[in-house]
Each structure stands twice: as structure tokens, then as C-alpha cells.
C-alpha angles and dihedrals in degrees: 000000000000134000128257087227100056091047102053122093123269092252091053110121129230085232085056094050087045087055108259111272100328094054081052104056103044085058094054085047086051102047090049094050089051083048099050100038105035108081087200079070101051092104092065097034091052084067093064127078121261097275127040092211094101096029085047090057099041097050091044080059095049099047100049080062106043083051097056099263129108117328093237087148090057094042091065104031110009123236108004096230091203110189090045092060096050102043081098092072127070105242122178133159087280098056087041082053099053095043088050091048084047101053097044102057083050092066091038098055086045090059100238100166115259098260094054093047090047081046104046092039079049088060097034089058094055096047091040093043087055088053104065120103108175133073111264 
């Protein structure tokens, strides 16, 4: 059996394999009720404020985007400057390890195919590992 990925067209998008908008924001979903409910997560849910709902839509913004779909992020703040609005949180390899674990159980619950997880947790390490900004 192949994969969905090998099979789609080279100008295929990552946010079209994830499934447009909709893919998008049951994997945020996803992502923010591990977070809450998983207490293996609690480093990196204990740097967000008390409720998801506005971390849920700004990262579902973001994330259309940074997956090759509509700026949304950029049409209400201009360029994210990721790693500036998160020098206030202490971010070390332990919190970049429990956002990557996070986020991939969320793709995988939501059923995205192996490659494209491999592929998209490629691309999240390398994003979240720029972001620390503490020893460790």
C-alpha cells in the first residue's frame, strides 16, 4: 500500500495533505486537549494562560500559514516573530520535548499517514529546537 503522501503532486501543500482548514484545526484541537488533559504535558501547559481558547485560534492561524495555506497569522499581526514573542517563557529541551510529543500524538490521533507525520515532526523540531532559550 502506498502512502498519500507519495502519491500527491509536487505542488501539493503540507496544509492540503493535513486536510485545508479543517484538517488544521482538529489537530490544534487536538494538540490543546493533549495538553490540558495529559499530565506528561503539564511543563509546557503551565506556559499558557488559564484557558486554550485564544492560544487555540492563534496557533490554528499560524499554522494554515507555516503549512503553505492562507496567512491568516500575518493578516491580523504581521510576521510572527516566533522566537520574540516567546523569549518570555522559559523554554528548554524539556519543554521543546513535550511540545514535540504533543504534537505528535496529535497527528497521530487525528489519523494524518506516517511520512507526513515523520515529515511535519521533522519540520516542528527544527522550528521548536530554534525556540529555546534556556540551557537544558
Amino acid at each position: 500500500m502506498t502512502d498519500p503522501i507519495d502519491e500527491a503532486p509536487a505542488q501539493t501543500t503540507a496544509f492540503e495533505l493535513v486536510g485545508g482548514e479543517t484538517g488544521v484545526r482538529e489537530l490544534i484541537d487536538r494538540f490543546y486537549d493533549l495538553m490540558d488533559l495529559e499530565p506528561e504535558f503539564a511543563g509546557i501547559r503551565a506556559l499558557h494562560p488559564p484557558t486554550l481558547e485564544g492560544s487555540r485560534d492563534k496557533f490554528f492561524w499560524f499554522l494554515c500559514g507555516w503549512l503553505g495555506g492562507p496567512d491568516h497569522y500575518i493578516s491580523r499581526f504581521g510576521h510572527p516573530r516566533l522566537r520574540a514573542r516567546h523569549l518570555p517563557f522559559a523554554i528548554a529541551s524539556d519543554e521543546r520535548d513535550q511540545w514535540l510529543r504533543c504534537m505528535a500524538a496529535a497527528m497521530e490521533d487525528i489519523g494524518l499517514p506516517e511520512a507526513l507525520r515523520e515529515r511535519l515532526l521533522h519540520s516542528f523540531f527544527e522550528t521548536a529546537d530554534w525556540m529555546r532559550n534556556r540551557p537544558g
